[in-house]
N, C-alpha and C positions, 0 to 999 in steps of 0.2 A: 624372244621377249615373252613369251605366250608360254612356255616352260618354266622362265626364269618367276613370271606371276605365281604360277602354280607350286612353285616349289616353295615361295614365300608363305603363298598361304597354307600349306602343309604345316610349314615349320611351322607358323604362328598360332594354327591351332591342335596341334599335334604336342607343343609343348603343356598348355596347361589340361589337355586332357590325358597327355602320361601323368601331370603329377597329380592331378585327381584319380584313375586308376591306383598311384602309389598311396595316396593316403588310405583308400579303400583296403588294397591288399598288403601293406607292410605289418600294419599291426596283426593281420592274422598269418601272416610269414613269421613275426617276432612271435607267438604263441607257439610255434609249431617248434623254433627251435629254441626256444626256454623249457621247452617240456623234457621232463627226465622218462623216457621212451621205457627202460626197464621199470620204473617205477608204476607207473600206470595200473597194468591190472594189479599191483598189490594196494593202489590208492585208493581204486573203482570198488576194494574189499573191502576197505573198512570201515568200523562199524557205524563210524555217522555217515556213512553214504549210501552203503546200503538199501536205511530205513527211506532216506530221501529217494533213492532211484525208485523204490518201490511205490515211494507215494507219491512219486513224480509221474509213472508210470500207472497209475490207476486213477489217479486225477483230470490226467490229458486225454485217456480213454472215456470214462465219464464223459466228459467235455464234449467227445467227439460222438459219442452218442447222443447227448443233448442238440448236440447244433443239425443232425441228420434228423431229429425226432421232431425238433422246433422251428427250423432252419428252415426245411425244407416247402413244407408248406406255404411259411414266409416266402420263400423267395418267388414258387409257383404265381401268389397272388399279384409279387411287383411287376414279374414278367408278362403276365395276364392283361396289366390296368395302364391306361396311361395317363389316367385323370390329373389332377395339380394335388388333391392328397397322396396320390402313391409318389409323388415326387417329391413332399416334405417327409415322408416316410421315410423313404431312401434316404435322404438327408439326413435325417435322425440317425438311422443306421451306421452313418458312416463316422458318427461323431466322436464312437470311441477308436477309431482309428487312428486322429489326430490329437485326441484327450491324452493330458499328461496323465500316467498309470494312477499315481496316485493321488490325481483328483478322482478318479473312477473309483479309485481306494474310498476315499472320503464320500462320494455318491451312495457308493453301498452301504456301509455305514448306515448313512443318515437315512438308509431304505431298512435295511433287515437291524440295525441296532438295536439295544432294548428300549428306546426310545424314537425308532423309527419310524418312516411313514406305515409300514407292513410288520417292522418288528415291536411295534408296542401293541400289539393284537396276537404276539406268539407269546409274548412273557408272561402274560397269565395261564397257559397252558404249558409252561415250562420248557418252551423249545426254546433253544439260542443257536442262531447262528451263525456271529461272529468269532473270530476264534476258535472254528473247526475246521475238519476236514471239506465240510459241507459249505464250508465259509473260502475255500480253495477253489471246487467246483465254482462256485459262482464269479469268483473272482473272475477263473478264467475265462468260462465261458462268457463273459461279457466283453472280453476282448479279444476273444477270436469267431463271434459267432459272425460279427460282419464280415470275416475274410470267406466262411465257406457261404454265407447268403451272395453275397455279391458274385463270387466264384461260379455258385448254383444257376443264379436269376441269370447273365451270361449265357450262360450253356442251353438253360428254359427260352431264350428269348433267339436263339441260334434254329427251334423247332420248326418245320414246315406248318403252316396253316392250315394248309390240304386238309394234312392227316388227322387233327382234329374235326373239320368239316364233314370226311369222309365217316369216322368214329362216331361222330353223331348220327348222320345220315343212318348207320347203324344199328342205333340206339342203346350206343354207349353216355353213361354221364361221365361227368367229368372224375371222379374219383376210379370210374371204371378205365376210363382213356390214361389219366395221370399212370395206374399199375402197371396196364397191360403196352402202352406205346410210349407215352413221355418219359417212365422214370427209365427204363432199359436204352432210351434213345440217349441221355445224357448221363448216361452212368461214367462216361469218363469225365464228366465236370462237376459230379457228385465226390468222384473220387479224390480228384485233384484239392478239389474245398475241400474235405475230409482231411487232405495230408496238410494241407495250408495250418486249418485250424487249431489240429495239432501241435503241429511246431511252434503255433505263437502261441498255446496254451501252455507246451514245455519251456518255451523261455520268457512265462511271464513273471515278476518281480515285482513292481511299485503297487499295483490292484492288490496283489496278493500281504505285501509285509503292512499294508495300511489296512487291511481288509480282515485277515486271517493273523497275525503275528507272525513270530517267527520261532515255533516250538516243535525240536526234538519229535519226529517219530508222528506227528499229532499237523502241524500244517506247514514244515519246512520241508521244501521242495529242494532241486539240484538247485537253482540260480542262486534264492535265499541260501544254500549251503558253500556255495560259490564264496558269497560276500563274508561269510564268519571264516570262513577257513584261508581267505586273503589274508586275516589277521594273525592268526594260529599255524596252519600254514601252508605259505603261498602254492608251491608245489603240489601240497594235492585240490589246491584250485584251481591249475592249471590242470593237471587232468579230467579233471569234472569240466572243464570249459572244453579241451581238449574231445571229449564225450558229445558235450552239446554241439560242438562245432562241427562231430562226425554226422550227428542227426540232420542240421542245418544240410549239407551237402546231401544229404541222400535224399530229402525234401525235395531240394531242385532238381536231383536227377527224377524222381519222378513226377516234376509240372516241367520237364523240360521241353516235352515233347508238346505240349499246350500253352506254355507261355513264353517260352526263349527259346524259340526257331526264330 
């Protein structure tokens, strides 16, 4: 009877978690074999993709320097504080995580536009930075800087006590303790956020086509190139998807060892 229980309840929740699994993995099973396999590097070559991998590729690096140069600090401070401000801070932080892309899109805007809260203080000195490249950077970086802060502050918050105790007793300060012990102690959840933020700065879309547009060589990235070429044509959308979907997997293989054991 005690079998016959257990085997009920296998089945009963063993069914709708294959078909959750299937919904998860069919569609990137059907991408894999819609894709025309010889065609690929000749799609990955040409010429509107090109300019997009290249500016896909120096945008997400940008990003990733930003969220290490801005991030970091940030995150030090949440891990440092446990007051009721560092906890609406966090809060804050995580908002674009759940924010529809291109409300964030719309956000920026109405931050660096030429009538913005910060961009009507750059238009009389004739900077604009919607509709640039510079206008890409921001995009992303604003939705991937929560994945490598939260990632970091984690790693920060994993530190012995001790060893800043001890560091002091020293007469190390904190910028001296932070160089020489914290940041080498969680270099592998530096790294990890590093690779996270990336990835969601390469597959970012809706921040970006409401943010930046969606022009040739100037602020059209692989996903925006994704979406035109679904209409022109499908196939070499599917290897540019094919492309991103290789990046995605090589992401997880390396937070694998940090976040899925």
């Amino acid at each position: 009877m005690r079998y016959a229980a257990t085997w009920r309840s296998r089945v009963t929740l063993g069914l709708p978690a294959a078909l959750a699994l299937l919904l998860l993995v069919v569609p990137l099973v059907a991408l894999l074999l819609r894709a025309d396999w010889a065609r690929i590097p000749s799609d990955l070559a040409t010429p509107s993709v090109v300019p997009a991998l290249r500016l896909s590729l120096t945008t997400t690096s940008t990003t990733a320097v930003l969220c290490l140069l801005l991030g970091t600090p940030l995150a030090w401070f949440l891990a440092r504080s446990d007051s009721r401000a560092t906890s609406w801070v966090r809060a804050l932080l995580t908002v674009p995580l759940v924010l529809p892309p291109v409300v964030g899109g719309v956000a920026l805007l109405m931050t660096w536009g030429r009538n913005g809260v910060v961009g009507q203080y750059l238009t009389p000195l004739g900077i604009q930075i919607p509709f640039t490249t510079a206008a890409v950077v921001l995009a992303e970086t604003f939705v991937a800087m929560p994945y490598y802060v939260l990632a970091v502050e984690g790693a920060m918050r994993g530190l012995d006590p001790r060893l800043e105790h001890v560091a002091r007793t020293l007469g190390a300060g904190d910028l001296r303790y932070l160089r020489t012990v914290g940041l080498p102690l969680v270099l592998p959840g530096i790294a990890g956020g590093l690779a996270l933020a990336w990835a969601r700065a390469l597959g970012e879309f809706g921040a970006t086509i409401t943010f930046a547009g969606n022009f040739p060589g100037r602020t059209q990235t692989l996903p925006l190139l994704v979406y035109v070429e679904l209409e022109r044509d499908p196939q070499v959308a599917i290897s540019i998807s094919i492309l991103l979907l290789a990046v995605s997997v090589l992401v997880l293989g390396v937070l694998r060892g940090r976040w899925l054991q």
